[in-house]
MMTF fields as JSON, N, C-alpha, C and O atoms, coordinates in Angstrom:
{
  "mmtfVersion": "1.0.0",
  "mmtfProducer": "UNKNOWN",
  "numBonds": 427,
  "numAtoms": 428,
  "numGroups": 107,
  "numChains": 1,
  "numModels": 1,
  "chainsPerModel": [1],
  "groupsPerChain": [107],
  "chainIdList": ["A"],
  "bondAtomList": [4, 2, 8, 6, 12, 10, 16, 14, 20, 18, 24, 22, 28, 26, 32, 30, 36, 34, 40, 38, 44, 42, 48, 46, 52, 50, 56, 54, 60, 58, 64, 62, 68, 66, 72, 70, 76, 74, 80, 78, 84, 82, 88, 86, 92, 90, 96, 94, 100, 98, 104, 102, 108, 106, 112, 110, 116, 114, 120, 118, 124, 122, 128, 126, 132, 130, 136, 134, 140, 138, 144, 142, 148, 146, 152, 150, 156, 154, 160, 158, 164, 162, 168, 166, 172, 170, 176, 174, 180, 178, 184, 182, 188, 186, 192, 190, 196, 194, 200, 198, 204, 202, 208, 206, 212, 210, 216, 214, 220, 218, 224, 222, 228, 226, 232, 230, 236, 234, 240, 238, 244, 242, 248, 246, 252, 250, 256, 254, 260, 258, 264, 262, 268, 266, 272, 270, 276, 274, 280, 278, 284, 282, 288, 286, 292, 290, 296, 294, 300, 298, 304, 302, 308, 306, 312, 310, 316, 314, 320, 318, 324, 322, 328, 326, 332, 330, 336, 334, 340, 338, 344, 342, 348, 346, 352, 350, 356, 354, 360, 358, 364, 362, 368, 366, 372, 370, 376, 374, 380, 378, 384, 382, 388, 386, 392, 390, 396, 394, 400, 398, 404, 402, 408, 406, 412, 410, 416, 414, 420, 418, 424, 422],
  "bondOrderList": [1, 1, 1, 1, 1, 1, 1, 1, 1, 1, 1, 1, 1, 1, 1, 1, 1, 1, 1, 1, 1, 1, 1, 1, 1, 1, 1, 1, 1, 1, 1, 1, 1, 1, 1, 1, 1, 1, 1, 1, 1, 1, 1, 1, 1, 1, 1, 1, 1, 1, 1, 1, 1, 1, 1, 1, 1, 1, 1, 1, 1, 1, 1, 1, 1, 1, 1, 1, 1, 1, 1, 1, 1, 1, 1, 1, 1, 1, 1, 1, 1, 1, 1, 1, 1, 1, 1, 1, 1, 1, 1, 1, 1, 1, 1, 1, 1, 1, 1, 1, 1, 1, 1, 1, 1, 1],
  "groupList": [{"groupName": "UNK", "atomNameList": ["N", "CA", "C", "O"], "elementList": ["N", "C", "C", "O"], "formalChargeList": [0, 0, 0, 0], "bondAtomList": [1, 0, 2, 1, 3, 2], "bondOrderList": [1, 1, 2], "singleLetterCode": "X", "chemCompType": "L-PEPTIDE LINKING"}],
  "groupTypeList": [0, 0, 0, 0, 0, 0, 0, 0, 0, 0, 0, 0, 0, 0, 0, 0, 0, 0, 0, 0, 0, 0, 0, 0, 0, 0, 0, 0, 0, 0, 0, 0, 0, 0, 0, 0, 0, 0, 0, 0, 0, 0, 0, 0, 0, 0, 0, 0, 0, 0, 0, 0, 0, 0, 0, 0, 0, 0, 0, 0, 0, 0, 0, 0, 0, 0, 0, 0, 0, 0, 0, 0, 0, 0, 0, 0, 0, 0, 0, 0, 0, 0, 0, 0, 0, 0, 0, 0, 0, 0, 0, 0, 0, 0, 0, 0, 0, 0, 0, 0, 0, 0, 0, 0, 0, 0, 0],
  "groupIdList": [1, 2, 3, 4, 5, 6, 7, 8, 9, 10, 11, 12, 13, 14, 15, 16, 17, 18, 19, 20, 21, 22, 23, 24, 25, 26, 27, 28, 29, 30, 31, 32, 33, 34, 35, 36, 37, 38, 39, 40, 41, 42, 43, 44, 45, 46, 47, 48, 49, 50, 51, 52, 53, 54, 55, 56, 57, 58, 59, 60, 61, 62, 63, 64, 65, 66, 67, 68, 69, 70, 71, 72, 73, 74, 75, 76, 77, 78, 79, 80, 81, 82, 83, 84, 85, 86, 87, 88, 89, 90, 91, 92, 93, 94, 95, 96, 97, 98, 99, 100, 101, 102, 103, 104, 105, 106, 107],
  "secStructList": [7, 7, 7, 7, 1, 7, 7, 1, 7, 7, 7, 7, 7, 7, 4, 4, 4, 2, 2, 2, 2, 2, 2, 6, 6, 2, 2, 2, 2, 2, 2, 2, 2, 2, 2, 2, 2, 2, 2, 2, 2, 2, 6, 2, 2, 2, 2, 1, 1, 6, 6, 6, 6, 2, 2, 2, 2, 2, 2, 2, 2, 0, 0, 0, 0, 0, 0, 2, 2, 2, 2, 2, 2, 2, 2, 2, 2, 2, 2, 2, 2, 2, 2, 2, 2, 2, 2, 6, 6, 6, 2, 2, 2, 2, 2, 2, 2, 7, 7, 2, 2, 2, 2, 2, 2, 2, 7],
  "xCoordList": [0.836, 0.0, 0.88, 1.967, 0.366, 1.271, 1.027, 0.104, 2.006, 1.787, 2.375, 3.562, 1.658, 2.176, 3.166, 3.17, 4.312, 4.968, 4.703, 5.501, 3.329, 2.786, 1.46, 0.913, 0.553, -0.23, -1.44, -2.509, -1.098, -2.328, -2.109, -3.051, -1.059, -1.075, -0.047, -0.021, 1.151, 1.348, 2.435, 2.954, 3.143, 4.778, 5.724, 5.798, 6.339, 7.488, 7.785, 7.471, 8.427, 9.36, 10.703, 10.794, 11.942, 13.204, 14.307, 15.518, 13.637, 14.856, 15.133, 16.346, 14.562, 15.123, 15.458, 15.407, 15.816, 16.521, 17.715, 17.981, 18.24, 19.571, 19.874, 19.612, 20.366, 21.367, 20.637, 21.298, 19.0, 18.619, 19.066, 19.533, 18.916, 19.494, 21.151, 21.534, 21.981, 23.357, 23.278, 24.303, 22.709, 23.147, 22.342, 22.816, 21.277, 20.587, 22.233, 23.274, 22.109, 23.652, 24.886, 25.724, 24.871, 26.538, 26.256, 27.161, 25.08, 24.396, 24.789, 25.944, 23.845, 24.468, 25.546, 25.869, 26.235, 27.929, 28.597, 29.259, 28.021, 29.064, 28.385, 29.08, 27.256, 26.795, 27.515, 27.874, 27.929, 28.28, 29.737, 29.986, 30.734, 31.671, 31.999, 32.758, 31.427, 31.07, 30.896, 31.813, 29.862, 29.75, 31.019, 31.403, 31.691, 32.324, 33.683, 34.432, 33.981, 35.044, 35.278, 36.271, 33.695, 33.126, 33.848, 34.802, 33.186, 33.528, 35.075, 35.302, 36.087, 37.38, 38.12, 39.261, 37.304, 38.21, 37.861, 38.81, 36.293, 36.004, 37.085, 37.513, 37.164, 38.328, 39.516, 40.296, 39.779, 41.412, 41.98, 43.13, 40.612, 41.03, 40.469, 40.655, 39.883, 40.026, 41.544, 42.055, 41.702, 43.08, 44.105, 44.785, 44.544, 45.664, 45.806, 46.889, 44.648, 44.249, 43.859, 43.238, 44.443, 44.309, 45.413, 45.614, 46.126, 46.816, 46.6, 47.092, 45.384, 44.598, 43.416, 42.736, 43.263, 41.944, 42.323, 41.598, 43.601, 44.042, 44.273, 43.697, 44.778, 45.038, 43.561, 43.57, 42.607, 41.409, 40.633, 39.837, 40.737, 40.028, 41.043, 40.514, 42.752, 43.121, 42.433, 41.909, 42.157, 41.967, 40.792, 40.919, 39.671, 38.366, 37.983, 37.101, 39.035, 38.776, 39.276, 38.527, 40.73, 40.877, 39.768, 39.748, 39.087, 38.437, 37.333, 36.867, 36.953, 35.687, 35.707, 34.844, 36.614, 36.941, 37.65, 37.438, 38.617, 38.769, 37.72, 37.684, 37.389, 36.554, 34.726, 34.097, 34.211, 32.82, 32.501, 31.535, 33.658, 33.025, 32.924, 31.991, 34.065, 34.48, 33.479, 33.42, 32.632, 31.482, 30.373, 29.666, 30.203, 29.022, 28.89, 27.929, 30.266, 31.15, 30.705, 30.449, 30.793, 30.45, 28.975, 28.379, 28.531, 26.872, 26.519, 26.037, 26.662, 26.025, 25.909, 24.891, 27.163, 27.854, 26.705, 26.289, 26.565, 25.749, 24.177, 23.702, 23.624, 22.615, 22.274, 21.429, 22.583, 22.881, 23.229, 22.784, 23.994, 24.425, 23.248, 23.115, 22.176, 20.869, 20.183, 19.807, 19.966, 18.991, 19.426, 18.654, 20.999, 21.305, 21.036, 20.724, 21.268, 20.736, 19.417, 19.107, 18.452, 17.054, 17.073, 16.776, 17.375, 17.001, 17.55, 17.006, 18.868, 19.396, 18.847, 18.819, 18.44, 16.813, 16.035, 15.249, 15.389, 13.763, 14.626, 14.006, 15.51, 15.717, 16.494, 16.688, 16.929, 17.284, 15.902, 15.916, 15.314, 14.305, 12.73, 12.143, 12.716, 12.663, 13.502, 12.921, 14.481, 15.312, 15.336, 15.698, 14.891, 14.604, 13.002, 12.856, 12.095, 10.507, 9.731, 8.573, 10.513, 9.796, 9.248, 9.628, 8.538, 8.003, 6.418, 6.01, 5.797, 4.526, 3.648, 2.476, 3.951, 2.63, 2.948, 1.991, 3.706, 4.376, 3.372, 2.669, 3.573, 2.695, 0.854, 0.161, 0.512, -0.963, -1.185, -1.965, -0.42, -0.742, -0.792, -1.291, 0.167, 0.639, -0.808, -1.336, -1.419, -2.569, -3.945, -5.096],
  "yCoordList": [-1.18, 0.0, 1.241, 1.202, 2.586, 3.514, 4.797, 5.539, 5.02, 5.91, 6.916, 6.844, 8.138, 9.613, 9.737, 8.886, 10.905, 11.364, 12.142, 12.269, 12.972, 13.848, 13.642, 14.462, 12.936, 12.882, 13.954, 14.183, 14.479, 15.509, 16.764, 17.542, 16.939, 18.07, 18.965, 20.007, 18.921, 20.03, 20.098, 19.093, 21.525, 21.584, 20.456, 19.919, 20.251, 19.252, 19.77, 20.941, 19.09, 19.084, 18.602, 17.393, 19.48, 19.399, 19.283, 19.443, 18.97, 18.527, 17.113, 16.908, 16.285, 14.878, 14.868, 13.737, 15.879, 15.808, 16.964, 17.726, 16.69, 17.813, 17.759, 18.695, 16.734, 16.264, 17.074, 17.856, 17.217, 18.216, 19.523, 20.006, 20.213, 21.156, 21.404, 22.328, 20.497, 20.73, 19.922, 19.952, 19.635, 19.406, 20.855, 21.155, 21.473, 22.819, 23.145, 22.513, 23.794, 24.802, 24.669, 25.51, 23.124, 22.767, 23.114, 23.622, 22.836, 22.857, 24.628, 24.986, 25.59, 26.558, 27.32, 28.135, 26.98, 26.563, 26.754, 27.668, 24.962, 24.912, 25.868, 26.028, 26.364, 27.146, 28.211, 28.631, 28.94, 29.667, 30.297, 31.448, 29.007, 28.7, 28.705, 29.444, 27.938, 28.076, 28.994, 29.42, 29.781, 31.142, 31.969, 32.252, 32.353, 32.98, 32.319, 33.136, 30.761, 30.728, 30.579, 30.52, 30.543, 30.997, 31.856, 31.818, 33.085, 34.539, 34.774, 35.352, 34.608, 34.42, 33.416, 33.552, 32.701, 31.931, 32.958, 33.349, 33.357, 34.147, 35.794, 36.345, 36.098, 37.288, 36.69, 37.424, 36.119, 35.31, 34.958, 34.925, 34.705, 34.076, 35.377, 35.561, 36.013, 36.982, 38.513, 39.385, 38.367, 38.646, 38.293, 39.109, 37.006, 36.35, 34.87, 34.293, 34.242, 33.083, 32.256, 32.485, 30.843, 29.351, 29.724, 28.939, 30.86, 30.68, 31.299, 31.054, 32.4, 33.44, 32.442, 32.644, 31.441, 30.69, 29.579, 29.027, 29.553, 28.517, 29.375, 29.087, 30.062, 31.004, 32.196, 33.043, 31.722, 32.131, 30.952, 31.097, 30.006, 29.136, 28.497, 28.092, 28.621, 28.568, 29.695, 29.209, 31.202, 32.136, 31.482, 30.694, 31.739, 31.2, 30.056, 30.181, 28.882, 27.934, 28.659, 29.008, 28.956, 29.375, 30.643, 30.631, 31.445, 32.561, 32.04, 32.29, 31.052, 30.211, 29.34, 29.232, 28.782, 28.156, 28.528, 28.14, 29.347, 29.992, 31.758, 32.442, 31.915, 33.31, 33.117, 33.698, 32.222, 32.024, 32.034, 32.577, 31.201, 30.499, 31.686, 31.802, 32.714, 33.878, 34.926, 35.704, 34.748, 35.744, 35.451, 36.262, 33.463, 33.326, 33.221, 33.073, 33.366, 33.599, 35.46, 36.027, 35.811, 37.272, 37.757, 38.693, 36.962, 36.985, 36.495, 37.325, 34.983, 34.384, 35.326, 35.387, 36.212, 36.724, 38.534, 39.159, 38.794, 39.582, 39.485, 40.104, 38.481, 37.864, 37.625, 38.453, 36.99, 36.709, 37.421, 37.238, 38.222, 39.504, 40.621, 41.282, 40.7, 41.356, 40.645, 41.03, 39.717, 38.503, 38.793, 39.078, 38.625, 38.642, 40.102, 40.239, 40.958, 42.37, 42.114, 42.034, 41.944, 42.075, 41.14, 41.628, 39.968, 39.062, 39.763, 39.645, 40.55, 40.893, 42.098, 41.279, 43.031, 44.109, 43.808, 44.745, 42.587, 41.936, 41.5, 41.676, 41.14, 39.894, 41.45, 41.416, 42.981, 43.715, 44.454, 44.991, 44.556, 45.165, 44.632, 45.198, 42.926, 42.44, 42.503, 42.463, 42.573, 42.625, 44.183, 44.421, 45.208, 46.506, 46.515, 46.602, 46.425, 45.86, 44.743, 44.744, 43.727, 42.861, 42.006, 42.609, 40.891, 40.376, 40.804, 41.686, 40.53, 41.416, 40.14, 40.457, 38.842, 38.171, 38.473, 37.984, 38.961, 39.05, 40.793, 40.976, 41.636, 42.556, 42.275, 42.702, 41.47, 41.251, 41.079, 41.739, 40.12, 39.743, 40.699, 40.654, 41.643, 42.76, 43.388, 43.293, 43.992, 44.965, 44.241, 44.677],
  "zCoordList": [0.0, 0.0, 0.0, 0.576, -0.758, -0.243, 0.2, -0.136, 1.051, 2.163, 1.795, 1.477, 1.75, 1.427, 2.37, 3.26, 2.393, 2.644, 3.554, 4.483, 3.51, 4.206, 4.379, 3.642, 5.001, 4.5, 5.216, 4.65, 6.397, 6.838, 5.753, 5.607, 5.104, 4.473, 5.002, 4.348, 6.326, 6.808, 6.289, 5.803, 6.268, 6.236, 6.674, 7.779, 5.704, 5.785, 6.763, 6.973, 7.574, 8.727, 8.272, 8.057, 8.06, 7.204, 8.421, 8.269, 9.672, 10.907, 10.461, 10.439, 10.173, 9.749, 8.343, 7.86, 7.463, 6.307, 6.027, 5.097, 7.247, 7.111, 5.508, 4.753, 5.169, 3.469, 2.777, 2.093, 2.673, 1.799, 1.714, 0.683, 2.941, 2.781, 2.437, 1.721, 3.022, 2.867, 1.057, 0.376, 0.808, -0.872, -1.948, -3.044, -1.426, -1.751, -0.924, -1.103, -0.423, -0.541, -1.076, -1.401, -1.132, -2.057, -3.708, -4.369, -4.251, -5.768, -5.426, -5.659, -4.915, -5.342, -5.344, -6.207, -4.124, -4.071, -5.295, -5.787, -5.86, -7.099, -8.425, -9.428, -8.365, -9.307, -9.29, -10.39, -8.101, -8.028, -8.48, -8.837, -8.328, -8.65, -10.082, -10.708, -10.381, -12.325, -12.695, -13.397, -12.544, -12.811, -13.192, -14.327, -11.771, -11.541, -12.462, -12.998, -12.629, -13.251, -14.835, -15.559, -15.05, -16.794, -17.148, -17.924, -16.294, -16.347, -16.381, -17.444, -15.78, -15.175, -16.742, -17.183, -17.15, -18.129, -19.596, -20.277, -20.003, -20.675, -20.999, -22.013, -19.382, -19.836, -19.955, -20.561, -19.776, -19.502, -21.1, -21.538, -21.785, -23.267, -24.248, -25.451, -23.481, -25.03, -24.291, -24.993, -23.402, -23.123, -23.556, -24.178, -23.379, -23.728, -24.201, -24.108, -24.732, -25.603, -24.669, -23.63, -25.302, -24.056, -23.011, -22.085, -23.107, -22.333, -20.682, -19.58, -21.336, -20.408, -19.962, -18.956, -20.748, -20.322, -19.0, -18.172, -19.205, -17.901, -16.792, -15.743, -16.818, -16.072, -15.301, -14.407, -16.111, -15.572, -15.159, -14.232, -15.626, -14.645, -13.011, -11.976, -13.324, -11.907, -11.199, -10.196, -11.279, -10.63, -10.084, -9.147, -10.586, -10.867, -9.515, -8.666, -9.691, -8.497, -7.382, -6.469, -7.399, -6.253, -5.71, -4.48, -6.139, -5.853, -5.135, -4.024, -6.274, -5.655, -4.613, -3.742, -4.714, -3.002, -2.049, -0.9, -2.372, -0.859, -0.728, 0.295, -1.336, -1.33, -1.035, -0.151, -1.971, -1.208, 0.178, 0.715, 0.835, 2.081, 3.007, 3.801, 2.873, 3.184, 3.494, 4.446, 2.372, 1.794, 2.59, 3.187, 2.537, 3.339, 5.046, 5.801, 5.24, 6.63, 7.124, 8.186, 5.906, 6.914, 6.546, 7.078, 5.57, 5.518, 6.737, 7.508, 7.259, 8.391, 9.518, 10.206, 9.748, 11.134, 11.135, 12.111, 9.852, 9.802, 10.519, 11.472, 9.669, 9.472, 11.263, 11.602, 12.1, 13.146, 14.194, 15.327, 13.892, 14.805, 15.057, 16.087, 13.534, 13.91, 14.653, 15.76, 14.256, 15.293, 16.893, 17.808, 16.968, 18.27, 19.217, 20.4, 18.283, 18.825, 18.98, 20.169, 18.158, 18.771, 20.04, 21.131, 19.943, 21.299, 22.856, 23.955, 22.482, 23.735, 23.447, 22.529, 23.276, 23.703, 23.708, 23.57, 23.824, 24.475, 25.797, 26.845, 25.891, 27.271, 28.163, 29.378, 27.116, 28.329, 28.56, 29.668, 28.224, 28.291, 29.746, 30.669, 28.91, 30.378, 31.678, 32.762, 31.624, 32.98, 33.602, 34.754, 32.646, 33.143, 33.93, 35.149, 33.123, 33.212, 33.544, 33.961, 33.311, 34.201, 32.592, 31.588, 32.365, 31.518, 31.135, 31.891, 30.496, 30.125, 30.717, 30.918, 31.02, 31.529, 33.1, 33.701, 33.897, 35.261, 35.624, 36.618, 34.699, 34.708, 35.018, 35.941, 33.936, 34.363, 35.78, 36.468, 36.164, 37.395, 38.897, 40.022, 37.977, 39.318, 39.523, 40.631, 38.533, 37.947, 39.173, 39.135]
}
């Protein structure tokens, strides 16, 4: 017999499929990579032939692998660092005021 995947209908729940996501970020990873070392071999050869074209696709990898991670290293730290500001002005904000269900009760 077969059994849906989902069958009430609700949002996947993607905690028991980490691999999905870490293979969605490696795919655009390497998209990304390509891209960038298309581009990198493209100027490289109308610069200076096959010889600009090797020389743009070494650039190209190295850029792409040591430089992405770099990028998504200070995206994350961004990304996170707002998050972390808002949480620590709700949690200082309670510790000035008190919590808002601790209030009802005072009233």
């Amino acid at each position: 017999m077969y059994d849906p995947e989902n069958p009430n209908l609700q949002p996947e729940d993607y905690s028991q499929h980490h691999w999905k996501r870490y293979l969605r970020i490696l795919l655009w990873y390497s998209l990304a990579i390509l891209v960038i070392t298309l581009i990198l071999i493209v100027l490289g050869y109308s610069g200076a032939g096959w010889e600009g074209a090797k020389n743009g696709l070494t650039w190209g990898l190295l850029v792409g692998i040591i430089g992405l991670p770099m990028v998504g290293l200070f995206i994350s730290i961004n990304v996170w660092s707002g998050y972390a500001n808002r949480w620590g002005e709700v949690k200082y904000k309670e510790m000035l005021e008190g919590k808002p269900e601790d209030k009802k009760h005072e009233e």
